[in-house]
C-alpha positions as a Markdown table, in Angstrom:
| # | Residue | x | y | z |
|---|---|---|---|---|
| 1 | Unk | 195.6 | 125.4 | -77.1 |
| 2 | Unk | 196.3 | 124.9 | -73.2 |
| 3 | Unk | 197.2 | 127.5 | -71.1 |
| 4 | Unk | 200.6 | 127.4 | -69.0 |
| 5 | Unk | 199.5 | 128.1 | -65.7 |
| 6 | Unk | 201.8 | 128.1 | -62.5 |
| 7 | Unk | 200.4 | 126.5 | -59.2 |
| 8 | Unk | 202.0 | 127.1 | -56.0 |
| 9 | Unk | 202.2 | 124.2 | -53.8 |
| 10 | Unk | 199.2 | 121.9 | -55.6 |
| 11 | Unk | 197.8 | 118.6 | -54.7 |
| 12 | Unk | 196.6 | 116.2 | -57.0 |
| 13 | Unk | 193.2 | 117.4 | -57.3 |
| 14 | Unk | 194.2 | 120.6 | -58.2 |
| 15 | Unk | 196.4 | 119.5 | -61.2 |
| 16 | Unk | 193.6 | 117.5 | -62.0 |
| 17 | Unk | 191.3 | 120.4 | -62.6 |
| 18 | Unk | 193.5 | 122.4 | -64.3 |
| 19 | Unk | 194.1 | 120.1 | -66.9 |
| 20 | Unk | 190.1 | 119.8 | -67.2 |
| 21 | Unk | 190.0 | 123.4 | -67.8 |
| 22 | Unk | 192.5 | 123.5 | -70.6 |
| 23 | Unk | 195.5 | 124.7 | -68.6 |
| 24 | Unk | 199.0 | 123.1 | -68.3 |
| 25 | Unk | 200.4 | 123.3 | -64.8 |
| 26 | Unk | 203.8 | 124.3 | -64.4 |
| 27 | Unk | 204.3 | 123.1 | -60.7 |
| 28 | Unk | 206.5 | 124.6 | -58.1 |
| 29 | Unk | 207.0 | 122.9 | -54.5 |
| 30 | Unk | 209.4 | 122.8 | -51.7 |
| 31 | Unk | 211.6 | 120.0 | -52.0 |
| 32 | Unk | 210.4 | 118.3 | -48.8 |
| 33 | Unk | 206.8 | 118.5 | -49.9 |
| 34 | Unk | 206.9 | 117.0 | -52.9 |
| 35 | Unk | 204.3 | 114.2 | -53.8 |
| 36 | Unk | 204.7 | 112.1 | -56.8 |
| 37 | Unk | 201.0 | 112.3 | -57.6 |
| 38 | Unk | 201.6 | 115.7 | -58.4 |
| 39 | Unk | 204.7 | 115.1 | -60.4 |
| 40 | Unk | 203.3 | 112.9 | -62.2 |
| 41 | Unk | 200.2 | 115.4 | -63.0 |
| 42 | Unk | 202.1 | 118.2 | -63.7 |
| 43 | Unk | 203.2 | 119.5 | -66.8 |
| 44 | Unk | 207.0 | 120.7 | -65.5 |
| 45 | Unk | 207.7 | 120.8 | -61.8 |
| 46 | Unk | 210.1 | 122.5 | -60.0 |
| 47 | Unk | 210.8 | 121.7 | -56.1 |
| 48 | Unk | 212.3 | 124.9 | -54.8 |
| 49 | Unk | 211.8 | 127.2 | -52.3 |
| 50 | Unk | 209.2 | 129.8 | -52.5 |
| 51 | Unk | 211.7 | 132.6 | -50.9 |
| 52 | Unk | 214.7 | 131.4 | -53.2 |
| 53 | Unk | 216.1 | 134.8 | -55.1 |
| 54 | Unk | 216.8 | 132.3 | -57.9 |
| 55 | Unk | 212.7 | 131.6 | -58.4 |
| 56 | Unk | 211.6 | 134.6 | -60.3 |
| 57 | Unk | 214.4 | 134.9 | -63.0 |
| 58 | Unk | 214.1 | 131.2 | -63.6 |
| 59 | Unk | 210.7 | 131.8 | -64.1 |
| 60 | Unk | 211.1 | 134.9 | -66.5 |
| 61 | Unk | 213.7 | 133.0 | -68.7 |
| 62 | Unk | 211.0 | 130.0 | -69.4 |
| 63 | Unk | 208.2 | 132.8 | -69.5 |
| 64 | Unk | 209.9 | 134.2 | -72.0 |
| 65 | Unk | 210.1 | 131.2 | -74.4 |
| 66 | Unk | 206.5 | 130.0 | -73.1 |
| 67 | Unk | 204.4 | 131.9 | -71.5 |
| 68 | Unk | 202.4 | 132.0 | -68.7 |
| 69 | Unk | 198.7 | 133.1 | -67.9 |
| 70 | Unk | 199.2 | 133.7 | -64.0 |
| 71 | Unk | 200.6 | 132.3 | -60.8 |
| 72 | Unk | 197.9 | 131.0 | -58.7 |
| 73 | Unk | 197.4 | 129.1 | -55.2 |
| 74 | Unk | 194.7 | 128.2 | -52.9 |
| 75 | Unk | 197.4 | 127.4 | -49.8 |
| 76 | Unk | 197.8 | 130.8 | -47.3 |
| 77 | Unk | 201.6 | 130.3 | -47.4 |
| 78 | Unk | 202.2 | 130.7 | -51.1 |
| 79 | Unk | 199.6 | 133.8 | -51.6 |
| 80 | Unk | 202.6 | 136.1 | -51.2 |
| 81 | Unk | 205.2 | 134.9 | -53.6 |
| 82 | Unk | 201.8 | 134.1 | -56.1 |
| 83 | Unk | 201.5 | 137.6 | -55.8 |
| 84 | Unk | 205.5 | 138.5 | -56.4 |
| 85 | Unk | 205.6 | 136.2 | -59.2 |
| 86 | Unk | 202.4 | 137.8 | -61.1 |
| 87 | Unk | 204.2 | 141.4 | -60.3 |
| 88 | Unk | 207.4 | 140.5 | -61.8 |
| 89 | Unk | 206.5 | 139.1 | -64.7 |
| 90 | Unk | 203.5 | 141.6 | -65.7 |
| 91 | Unk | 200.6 | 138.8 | -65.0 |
| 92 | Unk | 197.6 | 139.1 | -63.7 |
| 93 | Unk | 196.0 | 138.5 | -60.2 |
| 94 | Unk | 195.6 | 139.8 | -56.6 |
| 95 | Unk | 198.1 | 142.6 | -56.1 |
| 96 | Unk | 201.2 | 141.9 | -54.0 |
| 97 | Unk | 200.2 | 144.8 | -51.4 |
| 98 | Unk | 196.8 | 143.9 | -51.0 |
| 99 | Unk | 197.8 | 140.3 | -50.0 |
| 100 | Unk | 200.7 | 141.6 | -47.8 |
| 101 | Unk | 197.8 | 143.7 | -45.7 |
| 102 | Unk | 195.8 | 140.8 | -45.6 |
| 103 | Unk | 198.4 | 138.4 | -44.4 |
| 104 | Unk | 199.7 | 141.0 | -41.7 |
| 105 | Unk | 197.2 | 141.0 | -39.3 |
| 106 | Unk | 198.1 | 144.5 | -38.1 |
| 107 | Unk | 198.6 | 145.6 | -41.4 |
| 108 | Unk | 194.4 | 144.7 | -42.1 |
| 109 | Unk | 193.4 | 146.6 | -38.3 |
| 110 | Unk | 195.1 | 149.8 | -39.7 |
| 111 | Unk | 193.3 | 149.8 | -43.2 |
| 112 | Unk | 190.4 | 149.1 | -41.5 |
| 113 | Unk | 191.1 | 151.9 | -38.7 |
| 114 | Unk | 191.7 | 154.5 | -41.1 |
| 115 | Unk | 188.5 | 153.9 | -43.1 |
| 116 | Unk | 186.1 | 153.5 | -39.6 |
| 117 | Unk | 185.1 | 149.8 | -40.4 |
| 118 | Unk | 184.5 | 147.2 | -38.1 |
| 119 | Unk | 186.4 | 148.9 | -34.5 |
| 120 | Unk | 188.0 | 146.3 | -32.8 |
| 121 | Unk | 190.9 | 147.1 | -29.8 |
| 122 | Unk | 194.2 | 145.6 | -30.9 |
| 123 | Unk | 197.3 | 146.3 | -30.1 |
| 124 | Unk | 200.7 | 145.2 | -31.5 |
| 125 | Unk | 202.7 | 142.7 | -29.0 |
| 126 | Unk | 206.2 | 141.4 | -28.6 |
| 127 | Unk | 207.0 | 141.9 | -24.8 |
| 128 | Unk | 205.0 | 140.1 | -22.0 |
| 129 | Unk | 205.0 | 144.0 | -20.8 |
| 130 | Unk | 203.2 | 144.8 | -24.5 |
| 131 | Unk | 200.3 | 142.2 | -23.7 |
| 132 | Unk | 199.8 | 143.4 | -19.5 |
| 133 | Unk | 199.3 | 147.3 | -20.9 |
| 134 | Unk | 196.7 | 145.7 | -23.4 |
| 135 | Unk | 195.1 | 144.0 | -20.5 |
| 136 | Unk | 195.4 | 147.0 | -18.1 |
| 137 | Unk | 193.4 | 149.1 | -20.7 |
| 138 | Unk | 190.9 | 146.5 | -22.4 |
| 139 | Unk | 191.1 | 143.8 | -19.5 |
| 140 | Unk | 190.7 | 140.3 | -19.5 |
| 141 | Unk | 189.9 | 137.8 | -21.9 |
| 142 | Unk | 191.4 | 138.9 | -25.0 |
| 143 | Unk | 192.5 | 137.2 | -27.8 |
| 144 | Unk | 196.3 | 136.8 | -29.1 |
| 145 | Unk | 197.5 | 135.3 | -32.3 |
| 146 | Unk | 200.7 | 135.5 | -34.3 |
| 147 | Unk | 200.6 | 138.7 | -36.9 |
| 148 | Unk | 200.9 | 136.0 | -39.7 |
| 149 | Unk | 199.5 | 133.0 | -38.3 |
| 150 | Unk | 197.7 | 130.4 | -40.2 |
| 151 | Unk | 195.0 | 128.0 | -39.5 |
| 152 | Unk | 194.2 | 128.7 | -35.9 |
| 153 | Unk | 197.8 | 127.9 | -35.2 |
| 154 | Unk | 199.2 | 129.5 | -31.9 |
| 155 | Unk | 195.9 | 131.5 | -31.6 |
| 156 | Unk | 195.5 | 131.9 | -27.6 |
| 157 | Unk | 192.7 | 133.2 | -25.5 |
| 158 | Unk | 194.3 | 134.9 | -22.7 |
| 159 | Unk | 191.9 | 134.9 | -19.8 |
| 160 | Unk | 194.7 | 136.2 | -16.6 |
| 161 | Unk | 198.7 | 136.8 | -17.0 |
| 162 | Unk | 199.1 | 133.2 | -16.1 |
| 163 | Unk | 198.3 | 132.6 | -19.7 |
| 164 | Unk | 200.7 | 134.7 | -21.5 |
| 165 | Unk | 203.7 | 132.8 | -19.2 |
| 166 | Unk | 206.3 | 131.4 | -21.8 |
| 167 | Unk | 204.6 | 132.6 | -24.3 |
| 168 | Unk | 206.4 | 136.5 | -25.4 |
| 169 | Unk | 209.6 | 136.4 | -26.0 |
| 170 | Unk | 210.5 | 139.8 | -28.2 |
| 171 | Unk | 211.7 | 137.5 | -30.8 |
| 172 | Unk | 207.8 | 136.9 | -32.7 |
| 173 | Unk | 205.2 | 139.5 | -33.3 |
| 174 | Unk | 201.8 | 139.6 | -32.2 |
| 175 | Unk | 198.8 | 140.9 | -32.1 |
| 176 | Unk | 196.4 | 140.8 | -29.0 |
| 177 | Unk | 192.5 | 141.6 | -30.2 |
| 178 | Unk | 189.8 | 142.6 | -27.5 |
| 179 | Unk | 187.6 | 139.1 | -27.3 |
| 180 | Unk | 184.3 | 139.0 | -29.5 |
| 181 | Unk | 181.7 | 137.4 | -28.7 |
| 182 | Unk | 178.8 | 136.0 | -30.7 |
| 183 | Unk | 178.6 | 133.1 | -33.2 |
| 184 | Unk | 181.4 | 132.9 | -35.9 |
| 185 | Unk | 180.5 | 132.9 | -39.6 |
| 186 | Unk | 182.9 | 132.5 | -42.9 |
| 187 | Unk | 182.0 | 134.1 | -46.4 |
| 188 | Unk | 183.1 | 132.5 | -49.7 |
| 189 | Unk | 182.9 | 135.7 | -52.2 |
| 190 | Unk | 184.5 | 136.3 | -55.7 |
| 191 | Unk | 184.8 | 139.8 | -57.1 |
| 192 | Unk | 184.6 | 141.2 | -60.6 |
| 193 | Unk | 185.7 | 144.8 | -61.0 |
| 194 | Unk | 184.8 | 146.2 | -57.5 |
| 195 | Unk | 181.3 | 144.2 | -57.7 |
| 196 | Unk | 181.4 | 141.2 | -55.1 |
| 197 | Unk | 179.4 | 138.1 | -55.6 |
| 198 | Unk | 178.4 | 136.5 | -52.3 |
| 199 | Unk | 177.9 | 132.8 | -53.2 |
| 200 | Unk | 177.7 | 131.2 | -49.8 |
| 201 | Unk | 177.8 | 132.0 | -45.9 |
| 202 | Unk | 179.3 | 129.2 | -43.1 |
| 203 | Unk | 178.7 | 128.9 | -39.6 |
| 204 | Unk | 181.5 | 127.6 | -38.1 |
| 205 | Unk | 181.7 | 124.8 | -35.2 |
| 206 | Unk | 184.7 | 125.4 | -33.0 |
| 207 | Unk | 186.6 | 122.1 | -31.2 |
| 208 | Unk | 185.1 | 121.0 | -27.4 |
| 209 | Unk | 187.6 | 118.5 | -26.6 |
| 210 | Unk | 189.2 | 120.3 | -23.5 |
| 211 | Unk | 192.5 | 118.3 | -24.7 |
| 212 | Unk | 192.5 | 120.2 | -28.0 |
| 213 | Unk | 192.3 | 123.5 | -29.4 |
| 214 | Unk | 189.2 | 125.8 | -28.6 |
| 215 | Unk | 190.0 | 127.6 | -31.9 |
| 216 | Unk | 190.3 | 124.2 | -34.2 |
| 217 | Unk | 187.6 | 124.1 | -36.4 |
| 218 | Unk | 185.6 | 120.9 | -36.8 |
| 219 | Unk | 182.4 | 121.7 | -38.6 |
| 220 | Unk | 180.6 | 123.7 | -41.2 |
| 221 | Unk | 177.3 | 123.9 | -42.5 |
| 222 | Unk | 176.2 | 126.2 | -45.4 |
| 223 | Unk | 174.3 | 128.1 | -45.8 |
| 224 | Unk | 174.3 | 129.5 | -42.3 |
| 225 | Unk | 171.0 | 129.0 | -40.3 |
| 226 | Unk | 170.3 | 133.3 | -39.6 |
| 227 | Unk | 167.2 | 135.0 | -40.2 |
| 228 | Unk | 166.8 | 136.9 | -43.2 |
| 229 | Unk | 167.9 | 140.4 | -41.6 |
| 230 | Unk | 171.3 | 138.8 | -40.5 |
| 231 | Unk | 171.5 | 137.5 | -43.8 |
| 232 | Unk | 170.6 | 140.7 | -45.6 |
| 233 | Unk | 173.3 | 142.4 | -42.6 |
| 234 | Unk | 176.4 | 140.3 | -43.1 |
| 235 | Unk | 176.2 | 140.3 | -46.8 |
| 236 | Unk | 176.2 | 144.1 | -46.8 |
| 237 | Unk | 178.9 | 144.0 | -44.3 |
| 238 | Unk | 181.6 | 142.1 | -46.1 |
| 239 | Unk | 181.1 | 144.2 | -49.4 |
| 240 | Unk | 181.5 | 147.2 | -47.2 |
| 241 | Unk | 184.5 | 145.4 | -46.0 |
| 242 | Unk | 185.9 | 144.2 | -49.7 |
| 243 | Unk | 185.7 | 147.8 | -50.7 |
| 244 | Unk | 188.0 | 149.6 | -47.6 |
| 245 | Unk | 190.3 | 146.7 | -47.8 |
| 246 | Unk | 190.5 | 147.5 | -51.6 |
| 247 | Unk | 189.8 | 143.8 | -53.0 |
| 248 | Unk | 188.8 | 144.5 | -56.7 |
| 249 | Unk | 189.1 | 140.7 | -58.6 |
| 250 | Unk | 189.4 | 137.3 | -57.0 |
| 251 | Unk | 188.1 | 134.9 | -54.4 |
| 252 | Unk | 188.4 | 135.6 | -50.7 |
| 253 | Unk | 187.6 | 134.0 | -47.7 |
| 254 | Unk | 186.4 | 136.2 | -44.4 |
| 255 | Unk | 185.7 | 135.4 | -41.0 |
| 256 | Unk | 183.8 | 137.4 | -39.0 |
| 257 | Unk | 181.8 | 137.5 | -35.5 |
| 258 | Unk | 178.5 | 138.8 | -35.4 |
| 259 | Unk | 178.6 | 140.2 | -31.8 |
| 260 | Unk | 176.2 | 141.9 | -29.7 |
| 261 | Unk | 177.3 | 145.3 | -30.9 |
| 262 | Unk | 177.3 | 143.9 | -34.6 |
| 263 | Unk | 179.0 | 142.6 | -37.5 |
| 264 | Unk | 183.0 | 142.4 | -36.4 |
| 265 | Unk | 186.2 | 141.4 | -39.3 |
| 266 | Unk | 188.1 | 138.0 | -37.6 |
| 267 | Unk | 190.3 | 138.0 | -40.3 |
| 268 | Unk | 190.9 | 137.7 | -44.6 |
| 269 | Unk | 192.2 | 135.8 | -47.5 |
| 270 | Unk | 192.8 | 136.3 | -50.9 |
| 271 | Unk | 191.8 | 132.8 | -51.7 |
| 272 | Unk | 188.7 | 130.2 | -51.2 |
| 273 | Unk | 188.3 | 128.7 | -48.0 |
| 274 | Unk | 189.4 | 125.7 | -46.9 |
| 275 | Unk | 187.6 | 122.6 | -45.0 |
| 276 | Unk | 186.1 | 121.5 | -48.4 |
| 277 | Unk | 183.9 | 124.8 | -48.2 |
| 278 | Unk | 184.0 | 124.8 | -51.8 |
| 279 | Unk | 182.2 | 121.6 | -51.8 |
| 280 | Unk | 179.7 | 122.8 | -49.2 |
| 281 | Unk | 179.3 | 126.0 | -51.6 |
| 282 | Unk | 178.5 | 123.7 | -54.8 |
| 283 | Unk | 176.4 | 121.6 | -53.4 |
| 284 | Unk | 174.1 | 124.3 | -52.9 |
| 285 | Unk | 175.0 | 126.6 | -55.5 |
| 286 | Unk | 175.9 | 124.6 | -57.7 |
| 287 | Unk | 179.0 | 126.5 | -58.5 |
| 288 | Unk | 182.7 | 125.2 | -58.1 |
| 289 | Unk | 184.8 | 127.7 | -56.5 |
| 290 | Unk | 187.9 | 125.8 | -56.9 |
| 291 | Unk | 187.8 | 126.1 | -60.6 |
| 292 | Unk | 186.1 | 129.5 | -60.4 |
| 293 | Unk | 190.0 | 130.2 | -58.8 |
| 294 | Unk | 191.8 | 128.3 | -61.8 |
| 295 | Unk | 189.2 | 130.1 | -64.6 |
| 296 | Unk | 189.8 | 133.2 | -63.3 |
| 297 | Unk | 193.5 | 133.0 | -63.4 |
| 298 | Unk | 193.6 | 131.5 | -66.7 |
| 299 | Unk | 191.2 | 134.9 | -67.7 |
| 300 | Unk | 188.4 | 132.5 | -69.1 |
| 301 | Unk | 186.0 | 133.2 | -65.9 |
| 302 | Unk | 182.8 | 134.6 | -66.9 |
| 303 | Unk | 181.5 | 137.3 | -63.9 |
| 304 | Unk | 178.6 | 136.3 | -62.1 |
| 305 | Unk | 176.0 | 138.6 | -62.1 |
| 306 | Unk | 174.2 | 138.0 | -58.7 |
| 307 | Unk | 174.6 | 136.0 | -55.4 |
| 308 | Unk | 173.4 | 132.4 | -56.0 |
| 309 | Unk | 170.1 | 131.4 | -54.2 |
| 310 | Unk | 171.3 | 128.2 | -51.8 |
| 311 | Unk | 169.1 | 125.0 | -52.6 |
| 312 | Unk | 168.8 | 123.0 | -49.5 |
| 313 | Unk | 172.1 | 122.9 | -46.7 |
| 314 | Unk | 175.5 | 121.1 | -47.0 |
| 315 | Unk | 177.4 | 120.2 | -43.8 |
| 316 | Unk | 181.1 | 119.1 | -43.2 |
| 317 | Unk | 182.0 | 117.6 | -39.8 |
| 318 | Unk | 185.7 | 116.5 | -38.7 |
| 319 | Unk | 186.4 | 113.7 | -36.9 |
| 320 | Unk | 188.7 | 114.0 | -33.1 |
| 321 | Unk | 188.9 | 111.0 | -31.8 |
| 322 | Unk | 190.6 | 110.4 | -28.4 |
| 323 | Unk | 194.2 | 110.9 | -27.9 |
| 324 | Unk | 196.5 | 107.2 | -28.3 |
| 325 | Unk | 197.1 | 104.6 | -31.1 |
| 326 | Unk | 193.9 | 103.6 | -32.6 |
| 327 | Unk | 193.3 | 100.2 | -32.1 |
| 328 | Unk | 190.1 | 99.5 | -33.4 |
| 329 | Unk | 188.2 | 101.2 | -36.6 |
| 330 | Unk | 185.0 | 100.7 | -38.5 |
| 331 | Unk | 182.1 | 101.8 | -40.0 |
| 332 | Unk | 183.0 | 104.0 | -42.6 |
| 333 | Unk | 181.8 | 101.6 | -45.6 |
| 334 | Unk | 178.7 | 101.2 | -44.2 |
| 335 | Unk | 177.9 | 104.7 | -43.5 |
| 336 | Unk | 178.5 | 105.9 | -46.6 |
| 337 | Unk | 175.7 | 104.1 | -47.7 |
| 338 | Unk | 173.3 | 106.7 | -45.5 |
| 339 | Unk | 171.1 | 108.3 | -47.4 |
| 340 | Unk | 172.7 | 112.4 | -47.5 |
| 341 | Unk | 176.2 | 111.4 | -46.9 |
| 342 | Unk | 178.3 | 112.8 | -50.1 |
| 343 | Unk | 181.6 | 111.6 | -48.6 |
| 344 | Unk | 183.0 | 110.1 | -45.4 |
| 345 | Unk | 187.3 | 110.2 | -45.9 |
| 346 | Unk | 189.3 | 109.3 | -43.0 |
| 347 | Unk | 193.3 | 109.9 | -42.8 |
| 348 | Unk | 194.2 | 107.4 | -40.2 |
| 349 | Unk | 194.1 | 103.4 | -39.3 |
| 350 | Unk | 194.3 | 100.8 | -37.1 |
| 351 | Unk | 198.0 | 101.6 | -35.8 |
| 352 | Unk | 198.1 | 105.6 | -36.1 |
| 353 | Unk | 198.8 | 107.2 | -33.2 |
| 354 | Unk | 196.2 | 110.1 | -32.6 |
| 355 | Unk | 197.7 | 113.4 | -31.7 |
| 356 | Unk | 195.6 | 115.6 | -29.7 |
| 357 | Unk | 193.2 | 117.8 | -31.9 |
| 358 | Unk | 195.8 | 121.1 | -31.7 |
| 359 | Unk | 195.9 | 122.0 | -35.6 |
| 360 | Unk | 194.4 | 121.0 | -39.0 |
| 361 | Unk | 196.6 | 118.4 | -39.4 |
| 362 | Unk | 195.2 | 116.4 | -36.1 |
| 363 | Unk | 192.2 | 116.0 | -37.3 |
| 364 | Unk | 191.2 | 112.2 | -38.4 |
| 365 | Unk | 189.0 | 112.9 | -41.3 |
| 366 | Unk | 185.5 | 113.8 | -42.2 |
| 367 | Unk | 181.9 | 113.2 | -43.4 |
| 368 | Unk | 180.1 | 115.5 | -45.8 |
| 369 | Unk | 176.8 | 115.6 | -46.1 |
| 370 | Unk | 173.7 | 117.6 | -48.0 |
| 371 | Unk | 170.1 | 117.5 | -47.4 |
| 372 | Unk | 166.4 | 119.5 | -48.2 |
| 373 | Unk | 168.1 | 121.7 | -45.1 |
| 374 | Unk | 171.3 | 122.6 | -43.9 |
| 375 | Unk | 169.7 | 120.9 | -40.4 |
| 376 | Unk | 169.0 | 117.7 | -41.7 |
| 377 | Unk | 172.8 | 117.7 | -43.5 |
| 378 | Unk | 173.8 | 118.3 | -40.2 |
| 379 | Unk | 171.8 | 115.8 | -38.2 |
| 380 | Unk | 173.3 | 113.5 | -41.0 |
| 381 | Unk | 176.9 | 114.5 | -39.9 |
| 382 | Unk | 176.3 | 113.5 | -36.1 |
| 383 | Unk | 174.7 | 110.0 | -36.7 |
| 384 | Unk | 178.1 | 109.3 | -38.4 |
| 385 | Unk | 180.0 | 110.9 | -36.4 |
| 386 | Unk | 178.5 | 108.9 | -33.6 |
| 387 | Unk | 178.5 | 105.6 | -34.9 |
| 388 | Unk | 182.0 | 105.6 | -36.8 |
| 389 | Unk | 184.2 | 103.5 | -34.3 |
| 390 | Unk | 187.3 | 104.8 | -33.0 |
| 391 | Unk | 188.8 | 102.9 | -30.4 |
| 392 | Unk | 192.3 | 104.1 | -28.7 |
| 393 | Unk | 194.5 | 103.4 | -25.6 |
């Protein structure tokens, strides 16, 4: 018998693999996000607001007639009321206070304060006053980022006052973060019972194009090219991290810096990463984090008893083409046909206007790519990237 399952803000795919794993979805979206190839892949839907007071009754009243295995998402947004929902009607999952510390960016410095993990300077910022007493003590650059940002939006590196001009107005909170330095990794890890299963490590590529974001991601490659101490290092790190944070079952998602005083925590999730990391992760692994997620809310996940060895490297690179309304675009069908590529997808054509690469959304697509090393997968990235046409004015 299928399992009702409720997905927060899905997409197609996602429906899709639940109902390949034996689960109905019960869908809820907002109103204005609605897609009819999730409708139509959905068991029930309901387009509603996430925050509406009237979500969790209606949801006990049909949990009562049919019930539900668990609330689950993979989008940052919808973690929270996941988490309400699973509380209020007795289900399983992350617990609402361990994603509210994880989604409040001052909340996560504090736990990880208390329990002498990973010092970083911070400091909590409203005023443009707030942010100059940060400088005066830590000095210049540092980092500042909304409390609950997502996706790189709105993160900032402050390098004089001139940069913070327009920016504070007492009405948003922030948090400014001394700048780390060092190359930026991301660990995909699932946890069963307090033991956490490392099952792949991502060095992360951030955006050149001076008329874009510096913090806009635009390439992965797993597993991470580190020597075997770094390896050894950072794995030890995060589960010294998932214990103080208090992450006992689920997937998460961590960014960190490996500086030149060490290991440092960028940030967390209660979820899998994004980018198609969970294709990078099984392609090498072999396992499928995404319906890892959905088994593990449904309660049919069986634990994994070690971290997966990678075999060979998997690489992901986004595509930023100039500013201005494309005009010209080709090559994607024949590139596929490179020997390595997995997928080239683009979101764009001849008529889009190109937005400047600030946020996720900007982006023009992707090729994915996996070779006998994370290197080659790589190389195999850049000759597509290089020879896919993009022609603007």
């Amino acid at each position: 018998m299928a399992s009702d399952i409720i997905l927060l803000g899905a997409r197609p795919f996602i429906c899709e693999r639940a109902w390949q794993l034996g689960a109905r979805p019960f869908v809820i979206q907002h109103p204005e996000r609605s897609e009819d190839a999730v409708n139509r892949q959905s068991d029930r839907v309901l387009l509603m607001s996430y925050e509406d007071p009237a979500l969790i009754p209606m949801l006990a009243a049909s949990h009562a007639i049919t019930p539900f295995v668990s609330a689950v998402s993979i989008a940052e947004e919808a973690l929270i009321p996941c988490a309400r929902i699973n509380q209020a009607l007795g289900l399983p999952g992350t617990p609402l206070d361990l994603v509210e510390k994880t989604r409040d960016k001052q909340a996560m410095r504090r736990v990880l304060d208390a329990g002498g993990f990973s010092p970083v300077q911070w400091a909590a910022v409203k005023m443009p006053g707030d942010a100059a007493a940060f400088a005066e003590r830590r000095g210049y650059p540092f980092i500042l980022k909304p409390v609950d940002g997502v996706g790189s939006i709105d993160v900032r590196l402050v390098r004089s006052a001139r940069d913070l001009e327009g920016v504070l107005d007492g009405k948003s909170s922030w948090i400014a973060e001394e700048y780390l330095d060092g190359p930026e990794y991301s660990v995909e890890a699932f946890s069963f019972a307090g033991r956490h299963v490392i099952l792949g490590i991502n060095v992360e590529t951030k955006n050149s194009d001076p008329t874009g974001s510096e913090f806009l991601e635009v390439a992965h490659q797993v597993p991470a090219p580190m020597s075997p101490d770094r390896d050894r290092e950072v794995r030890a790190f995060i589960r010294g991290f998932l214990d103080v944070l208090g992450i006992k079952d689920g997937p998460s998602h961590t960014e960190l810096k490996f500086t030149s005083r060490g290991p440092r925590i960028v940030e967390t999730h209660t979820r899998l990463g994004g980018d198609r990391l969970w294709d990078l992760v099984r392609l090498t692994t072999g396992y499928d984090l995404l319906d890892m997620t959905l088994q593990w809310a449904m309660g049919t996940l069986k634990p994994l008893e070690a971290d997966p060895v990678p075999r060979g490297g998997a690489a992901i690179q986004y595509f930023t083409p100039p500013p201005g309304k494309l005009k010209r675009l080709h090559g994607m069908h024949a590139l596929k046909r490179i020997p390595g590529v997995v997928d080239i997808s683009l979101v764009v054509d001849v008529g889009t206007t190109i937005r400047p690469a600030m946020k996720s959304e900007d982006r023009a697509g992707y090729v994915l790519a996996y070779a006998d090393t994370v290197q080659q997968a790589q190389a195999i990235c850049r000759e597509v990237t290089q020879r896919l046409v993009f022609e603007t004015a």
